[in-house]
Backbone as JSON, one array per atom type, in Angstrom:
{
  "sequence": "XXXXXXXXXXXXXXXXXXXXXXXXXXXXXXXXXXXXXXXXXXXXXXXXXXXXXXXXXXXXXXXXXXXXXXXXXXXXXXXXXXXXXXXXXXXXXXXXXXXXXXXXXXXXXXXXXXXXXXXXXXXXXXXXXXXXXXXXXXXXXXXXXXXXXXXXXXXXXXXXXXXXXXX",
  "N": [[13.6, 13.55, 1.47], [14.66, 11.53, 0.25], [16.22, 9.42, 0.93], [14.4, 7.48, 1.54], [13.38, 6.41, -0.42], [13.95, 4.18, -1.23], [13.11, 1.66, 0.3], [11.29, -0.58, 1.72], [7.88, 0.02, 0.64], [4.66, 0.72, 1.49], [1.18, 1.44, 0.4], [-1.3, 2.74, 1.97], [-4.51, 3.37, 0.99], [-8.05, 5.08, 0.42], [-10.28, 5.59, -1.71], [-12.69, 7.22, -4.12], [-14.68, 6.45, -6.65], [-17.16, 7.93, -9.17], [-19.23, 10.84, -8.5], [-17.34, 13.49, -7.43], [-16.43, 16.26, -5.68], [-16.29, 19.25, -7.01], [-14.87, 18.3, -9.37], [-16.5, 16.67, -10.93], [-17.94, 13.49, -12.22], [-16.49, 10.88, -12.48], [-14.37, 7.91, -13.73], [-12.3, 6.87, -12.19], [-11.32, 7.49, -8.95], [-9.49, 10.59, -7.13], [-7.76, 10.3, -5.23], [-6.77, 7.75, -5.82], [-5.34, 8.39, -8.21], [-3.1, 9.23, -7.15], [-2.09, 7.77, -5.3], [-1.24, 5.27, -6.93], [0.91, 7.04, -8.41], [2.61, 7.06, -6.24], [3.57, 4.79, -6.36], [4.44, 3.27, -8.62], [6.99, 5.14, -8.64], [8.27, 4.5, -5.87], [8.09, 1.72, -6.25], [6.61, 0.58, -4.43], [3.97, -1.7, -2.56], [0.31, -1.69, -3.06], [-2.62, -1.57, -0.99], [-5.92, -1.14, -1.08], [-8.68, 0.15, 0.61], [-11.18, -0.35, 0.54], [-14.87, 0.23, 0.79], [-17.24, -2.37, 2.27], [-19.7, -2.23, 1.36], [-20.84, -0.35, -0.88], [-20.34, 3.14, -1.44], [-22.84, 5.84, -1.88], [-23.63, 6.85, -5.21], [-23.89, 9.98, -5.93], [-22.1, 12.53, -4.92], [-22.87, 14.17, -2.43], [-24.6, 12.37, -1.26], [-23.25, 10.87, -0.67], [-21.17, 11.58, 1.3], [-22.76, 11.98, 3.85], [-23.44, 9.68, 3.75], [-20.92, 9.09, 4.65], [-20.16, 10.24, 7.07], [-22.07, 8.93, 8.71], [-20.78, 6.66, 9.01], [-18.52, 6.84, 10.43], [-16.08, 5.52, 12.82], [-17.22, 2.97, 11.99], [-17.09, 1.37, 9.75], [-17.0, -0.84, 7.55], [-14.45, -2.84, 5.65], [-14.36, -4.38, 2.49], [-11.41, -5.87, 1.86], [-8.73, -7.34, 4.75], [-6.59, -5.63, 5.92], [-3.63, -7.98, 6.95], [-1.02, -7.51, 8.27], [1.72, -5.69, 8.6], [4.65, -5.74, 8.65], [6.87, -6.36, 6.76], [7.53, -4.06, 5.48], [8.64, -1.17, 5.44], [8.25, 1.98, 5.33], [4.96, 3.28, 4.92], [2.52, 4.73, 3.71], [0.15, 6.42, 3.44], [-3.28, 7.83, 2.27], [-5.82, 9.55, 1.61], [-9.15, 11.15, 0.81], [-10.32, 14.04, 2.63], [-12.82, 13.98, 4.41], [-15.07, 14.81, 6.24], [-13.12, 17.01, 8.04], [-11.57, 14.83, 8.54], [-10.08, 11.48, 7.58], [-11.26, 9.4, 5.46], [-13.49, 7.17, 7.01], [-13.16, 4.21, 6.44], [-10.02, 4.54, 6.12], [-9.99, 4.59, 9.01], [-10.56, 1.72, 9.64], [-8.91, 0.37, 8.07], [-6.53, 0.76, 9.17], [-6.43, 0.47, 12.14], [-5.64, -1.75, 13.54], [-2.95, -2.31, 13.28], [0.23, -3.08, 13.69], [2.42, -0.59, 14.25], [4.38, -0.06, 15.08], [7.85, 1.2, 14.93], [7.8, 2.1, 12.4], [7.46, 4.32, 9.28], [5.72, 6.77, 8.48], [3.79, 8.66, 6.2], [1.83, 10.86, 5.07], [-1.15, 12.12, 2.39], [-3.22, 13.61, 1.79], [-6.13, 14.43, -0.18], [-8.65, 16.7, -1.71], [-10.93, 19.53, -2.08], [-10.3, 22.25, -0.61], [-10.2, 21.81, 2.01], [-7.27, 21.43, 2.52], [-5.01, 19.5, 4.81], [-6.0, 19.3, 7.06], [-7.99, 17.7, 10.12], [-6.21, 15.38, 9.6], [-3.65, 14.37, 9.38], [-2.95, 14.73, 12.45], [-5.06, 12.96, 13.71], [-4.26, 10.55, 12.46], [-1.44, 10.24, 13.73], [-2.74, 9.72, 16.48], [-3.91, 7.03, 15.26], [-1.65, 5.29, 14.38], [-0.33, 3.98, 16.0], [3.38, 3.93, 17.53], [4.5, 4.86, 15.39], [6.39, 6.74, 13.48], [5.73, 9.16, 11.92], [5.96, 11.31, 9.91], [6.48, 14.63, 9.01], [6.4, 15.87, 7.09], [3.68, 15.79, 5.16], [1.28, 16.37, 2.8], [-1.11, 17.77, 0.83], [-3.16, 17.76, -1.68], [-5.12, 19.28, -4.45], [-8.14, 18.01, -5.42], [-9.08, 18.23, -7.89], [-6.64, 18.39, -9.2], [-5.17, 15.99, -9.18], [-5.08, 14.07, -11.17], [-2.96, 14.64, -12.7], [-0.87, 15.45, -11.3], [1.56, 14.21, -11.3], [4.01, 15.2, -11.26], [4.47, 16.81, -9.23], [4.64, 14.8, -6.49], [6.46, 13.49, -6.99], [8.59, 15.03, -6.55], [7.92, 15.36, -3.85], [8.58, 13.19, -2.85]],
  "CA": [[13.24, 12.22, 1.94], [14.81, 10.27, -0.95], [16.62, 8.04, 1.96], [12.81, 6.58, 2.28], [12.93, 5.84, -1.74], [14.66, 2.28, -1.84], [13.07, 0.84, 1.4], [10.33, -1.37, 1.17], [6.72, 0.46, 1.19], [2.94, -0.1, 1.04], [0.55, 2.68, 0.19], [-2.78, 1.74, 2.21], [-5.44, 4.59, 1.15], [-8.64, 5.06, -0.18], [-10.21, 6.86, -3.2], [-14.08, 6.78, -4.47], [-14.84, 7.31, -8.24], [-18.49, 8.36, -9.49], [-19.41, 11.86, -8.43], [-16.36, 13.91, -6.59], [-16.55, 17.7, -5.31], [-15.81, 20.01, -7.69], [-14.16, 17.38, -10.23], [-17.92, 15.53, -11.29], [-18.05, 12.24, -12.16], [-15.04, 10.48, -12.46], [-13.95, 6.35, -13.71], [-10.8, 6.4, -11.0], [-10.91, 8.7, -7.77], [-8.51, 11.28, -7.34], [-6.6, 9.39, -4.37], [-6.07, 6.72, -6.55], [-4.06, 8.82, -9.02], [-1.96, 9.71, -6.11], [-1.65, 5.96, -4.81], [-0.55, 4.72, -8.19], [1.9, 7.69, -8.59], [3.8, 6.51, -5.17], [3.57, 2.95, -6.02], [5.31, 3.81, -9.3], [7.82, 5.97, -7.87], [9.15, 3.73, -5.06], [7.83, 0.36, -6.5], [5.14, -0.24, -3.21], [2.69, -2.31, -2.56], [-1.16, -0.89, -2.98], [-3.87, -1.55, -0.09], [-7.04, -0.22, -1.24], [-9.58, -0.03, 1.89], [-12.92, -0.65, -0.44], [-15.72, -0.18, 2.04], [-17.96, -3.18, 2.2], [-21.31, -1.76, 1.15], [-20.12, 0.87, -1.86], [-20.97, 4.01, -1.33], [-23.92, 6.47, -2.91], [-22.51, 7.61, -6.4], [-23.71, 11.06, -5.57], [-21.58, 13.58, -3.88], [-23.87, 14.65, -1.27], [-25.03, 11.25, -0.81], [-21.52, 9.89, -0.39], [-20.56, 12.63, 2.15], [-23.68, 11.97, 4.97], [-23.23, 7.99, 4.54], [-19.52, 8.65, 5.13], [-20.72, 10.83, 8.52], [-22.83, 7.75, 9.65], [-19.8, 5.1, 9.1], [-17.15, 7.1, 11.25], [-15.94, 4.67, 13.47], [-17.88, 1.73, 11.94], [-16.68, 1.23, 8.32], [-16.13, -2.2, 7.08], [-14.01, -2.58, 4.44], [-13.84, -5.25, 2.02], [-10.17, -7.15, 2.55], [-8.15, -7.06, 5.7], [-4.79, -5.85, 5.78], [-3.61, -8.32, 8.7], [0.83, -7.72, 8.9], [2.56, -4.81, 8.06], [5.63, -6.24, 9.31], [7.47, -6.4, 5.96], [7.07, -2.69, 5.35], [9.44, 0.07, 6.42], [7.68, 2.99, 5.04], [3.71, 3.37, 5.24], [1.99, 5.86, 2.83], [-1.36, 6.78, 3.82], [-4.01, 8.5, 1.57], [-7.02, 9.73, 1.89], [-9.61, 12.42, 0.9], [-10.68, 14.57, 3.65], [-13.76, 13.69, 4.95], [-15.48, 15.51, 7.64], [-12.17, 16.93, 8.64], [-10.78, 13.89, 8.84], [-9.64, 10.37, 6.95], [-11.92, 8.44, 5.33], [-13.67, 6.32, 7.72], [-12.48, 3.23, 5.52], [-8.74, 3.96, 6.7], [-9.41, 3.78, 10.44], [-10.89, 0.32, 9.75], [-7.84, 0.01, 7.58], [-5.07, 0.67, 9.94], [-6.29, 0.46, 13.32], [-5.34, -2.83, 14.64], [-1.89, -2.93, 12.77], [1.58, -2.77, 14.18], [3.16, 0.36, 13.45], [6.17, 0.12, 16.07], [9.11, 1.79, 13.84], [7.44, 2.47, 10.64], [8.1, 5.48, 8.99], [4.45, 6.73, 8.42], [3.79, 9.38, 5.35], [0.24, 11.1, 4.91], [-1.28, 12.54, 1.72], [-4.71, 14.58, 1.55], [-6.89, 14.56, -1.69], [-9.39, 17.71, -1.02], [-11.19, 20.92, -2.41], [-10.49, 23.36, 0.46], [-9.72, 21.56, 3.52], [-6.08, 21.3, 2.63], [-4.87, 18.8, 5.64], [-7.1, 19.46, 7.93], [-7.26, 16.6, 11.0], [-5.45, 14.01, 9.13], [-2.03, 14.08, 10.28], [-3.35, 14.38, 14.03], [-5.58, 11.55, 13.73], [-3.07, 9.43, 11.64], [-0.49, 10.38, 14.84], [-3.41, 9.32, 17.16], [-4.28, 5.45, 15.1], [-0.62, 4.85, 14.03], [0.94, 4.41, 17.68], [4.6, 3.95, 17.27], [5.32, 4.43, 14.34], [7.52, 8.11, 13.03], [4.84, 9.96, 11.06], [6.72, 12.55, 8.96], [5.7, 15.83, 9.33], [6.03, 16.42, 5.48], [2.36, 15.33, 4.67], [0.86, 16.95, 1.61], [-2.19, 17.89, 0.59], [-3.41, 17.76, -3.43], [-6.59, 19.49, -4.61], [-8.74, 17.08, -6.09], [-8.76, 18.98, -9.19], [-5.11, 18.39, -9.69], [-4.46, 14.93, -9.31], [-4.71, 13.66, -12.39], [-1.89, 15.84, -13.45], [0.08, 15.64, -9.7], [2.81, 13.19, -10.46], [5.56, 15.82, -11.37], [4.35, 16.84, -7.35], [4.36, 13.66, -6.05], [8.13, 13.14, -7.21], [9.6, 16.56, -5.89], [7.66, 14.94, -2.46], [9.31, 11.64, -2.5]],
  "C": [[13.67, 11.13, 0.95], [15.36, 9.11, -0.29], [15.37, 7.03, 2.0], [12.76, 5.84, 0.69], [12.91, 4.42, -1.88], [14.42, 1.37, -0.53], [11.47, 0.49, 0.86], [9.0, -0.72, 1.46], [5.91, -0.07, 0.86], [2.24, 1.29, 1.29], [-1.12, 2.2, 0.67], [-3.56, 3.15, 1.59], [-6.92, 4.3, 0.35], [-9.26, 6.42, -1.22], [-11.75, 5.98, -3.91], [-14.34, 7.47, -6.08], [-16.24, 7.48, -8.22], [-18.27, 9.96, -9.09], [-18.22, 12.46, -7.36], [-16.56, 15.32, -6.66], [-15.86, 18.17, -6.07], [-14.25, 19.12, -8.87], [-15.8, 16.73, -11.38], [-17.42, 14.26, -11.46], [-16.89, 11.33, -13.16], [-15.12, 8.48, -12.34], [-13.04, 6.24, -12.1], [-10.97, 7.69, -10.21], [-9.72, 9.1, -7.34], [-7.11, 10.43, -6.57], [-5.65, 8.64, -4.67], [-4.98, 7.03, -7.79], [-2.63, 8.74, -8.35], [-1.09, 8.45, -5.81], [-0.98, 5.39, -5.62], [0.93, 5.5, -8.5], [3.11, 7.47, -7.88], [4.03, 5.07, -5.94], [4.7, 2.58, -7.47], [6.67, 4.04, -9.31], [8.85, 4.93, -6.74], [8.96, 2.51, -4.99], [7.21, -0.24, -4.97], [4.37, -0.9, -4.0], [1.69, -1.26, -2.71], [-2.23, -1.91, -2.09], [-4.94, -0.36, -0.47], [-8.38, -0.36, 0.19], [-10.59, 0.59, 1.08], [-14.06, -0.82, 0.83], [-16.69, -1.16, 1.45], [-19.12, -3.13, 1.66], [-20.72, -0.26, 0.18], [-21.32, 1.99, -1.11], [-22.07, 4.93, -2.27], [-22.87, 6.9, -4.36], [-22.98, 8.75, -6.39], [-23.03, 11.47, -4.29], [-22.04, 13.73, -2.57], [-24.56, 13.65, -0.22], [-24.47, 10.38, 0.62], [-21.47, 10.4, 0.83], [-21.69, 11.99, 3.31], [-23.4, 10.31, 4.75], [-21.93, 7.92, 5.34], [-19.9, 9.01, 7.02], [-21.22, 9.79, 9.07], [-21.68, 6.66, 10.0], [-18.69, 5.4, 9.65], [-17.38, 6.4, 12.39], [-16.66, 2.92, 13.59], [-17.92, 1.36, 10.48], [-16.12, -0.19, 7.79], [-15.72, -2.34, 5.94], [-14.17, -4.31, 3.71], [-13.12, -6.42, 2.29], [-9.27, -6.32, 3.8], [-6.94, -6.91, 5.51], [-4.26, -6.39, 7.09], [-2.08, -7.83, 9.44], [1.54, -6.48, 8.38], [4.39, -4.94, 8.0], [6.9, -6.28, 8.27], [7.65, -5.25, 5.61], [8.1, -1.73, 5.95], [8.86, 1.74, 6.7], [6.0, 2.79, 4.38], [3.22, 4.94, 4.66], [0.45, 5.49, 2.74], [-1.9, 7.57, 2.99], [-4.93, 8.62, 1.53], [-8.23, 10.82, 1.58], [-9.99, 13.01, 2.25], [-12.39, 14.93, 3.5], [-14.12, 13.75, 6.28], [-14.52, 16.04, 8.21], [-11.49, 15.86, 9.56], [-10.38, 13.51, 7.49], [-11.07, 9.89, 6.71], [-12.3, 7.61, 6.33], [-12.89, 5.41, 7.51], [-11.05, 3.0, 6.58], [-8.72, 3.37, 7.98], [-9.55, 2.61, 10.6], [-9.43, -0.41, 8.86], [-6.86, -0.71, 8.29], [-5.18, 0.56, 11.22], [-5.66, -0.63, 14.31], [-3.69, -3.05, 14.3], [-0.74, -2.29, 13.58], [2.43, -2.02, 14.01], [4.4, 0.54, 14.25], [7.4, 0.04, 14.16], [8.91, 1.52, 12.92], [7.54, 4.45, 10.71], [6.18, 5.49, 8.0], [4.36, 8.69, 7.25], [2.03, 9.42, 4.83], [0.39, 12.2, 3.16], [-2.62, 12.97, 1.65], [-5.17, 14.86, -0.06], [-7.89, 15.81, -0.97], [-9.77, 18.49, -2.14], [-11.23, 22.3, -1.53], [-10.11, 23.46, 1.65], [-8.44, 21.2, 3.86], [-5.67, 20.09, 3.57], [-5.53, 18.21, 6.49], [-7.46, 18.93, 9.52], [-6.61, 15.6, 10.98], [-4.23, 13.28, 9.54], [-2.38, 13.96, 11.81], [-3.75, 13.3, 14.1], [-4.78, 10.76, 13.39], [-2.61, 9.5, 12.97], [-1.44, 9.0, 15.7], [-3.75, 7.36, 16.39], [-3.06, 4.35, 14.9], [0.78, 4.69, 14.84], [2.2, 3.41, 17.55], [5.52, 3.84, 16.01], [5.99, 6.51, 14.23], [6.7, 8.61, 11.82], [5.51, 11.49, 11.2], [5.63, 13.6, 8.88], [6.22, 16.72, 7.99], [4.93, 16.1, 4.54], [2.19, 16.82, 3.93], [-0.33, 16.68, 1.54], [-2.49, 18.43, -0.93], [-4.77, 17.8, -3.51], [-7.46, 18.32, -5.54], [-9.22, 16.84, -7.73], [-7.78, 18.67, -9.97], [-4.41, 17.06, -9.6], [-4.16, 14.11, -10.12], [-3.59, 14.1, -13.13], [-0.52, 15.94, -12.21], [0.91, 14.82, -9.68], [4.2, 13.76, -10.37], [5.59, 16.27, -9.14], [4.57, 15.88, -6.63], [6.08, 12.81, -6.13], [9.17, 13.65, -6.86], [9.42, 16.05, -4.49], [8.31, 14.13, -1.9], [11.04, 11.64, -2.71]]
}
């Protein structure tokens, strides 16, 4: 995919620091290693989708508020235009076998006609999981690459030599 390197991207995703599954308690969430590593890499933009009301800083906490805020997640700032954008790098831990609530409030209303749409999974177990489906399903017309990756949550701090073999 290095054709995708030198076109203009934006990396929307989110990423929660304090307590993280099988990592503990963490300044910068794993995602955000990841996010920074693209943004790096092919000089993108960064969209962080900060939910409005932070979440618990326990684990366990985190996880059952996220369950209540699927499909009702307000974030922070709005991303309103994608329109400048060719390539769209999504990130997200996997939550509930999904995306972050967060993103769908992210990306749902935006214009993805002929974007070139690239998923990445933060996780301990659930590898992919529904992410790429769903993504397909919120990101209608855009060309979601069916080389999405998935990085244990363990390993992201350490995941940019991965993250460069990807891109």
């Amino acid at each position: 995919m290095s054709e995708l390197k030198n076109k203009k991207s934006l990396v929307i995703y989110f990423s929660r620091e304090d307590e993280n599954y099988a990592v503990g308690y963490v300044t910068k969430g794993n995602t955000e290693y990841i996010a920074e590593y693209v943004r790096d890499i092919v000089d993108a933009d960064l969209f962080k989708a900060e939910p409005l009301i932070p979440y618990s800083k326990e684990y366990g906490k985190c996880i059952e508020e996220a369950k209540q805020r699927i499909g009702n997640a307000p974030i922070k700032n709005k991303l309103n235009d994608i329109c400048k954008y060719e390539v769209i790098y999504i990130m997200t831990p996997v939550y509930w076998g999904s995306y972050a609530p967060e993103i769908e409030t992210a990306v749902k209303n935006l214009d993805f006609t002929g974007k070139t749409v690239r998923i990445v999974t933060t996780h301990e177990g659930s590898g992919l999981a529904n992410v790429v489906k769903d993504i397909k399903k919120l990101c209608v017309g855009a060309n979601v690459l069916n080389d999405s990756i998935a990085i244990k949550g363990t390993e992201c701090a350490r995941a940019k030599s991965k993250i460069e073999m990807w891109i």
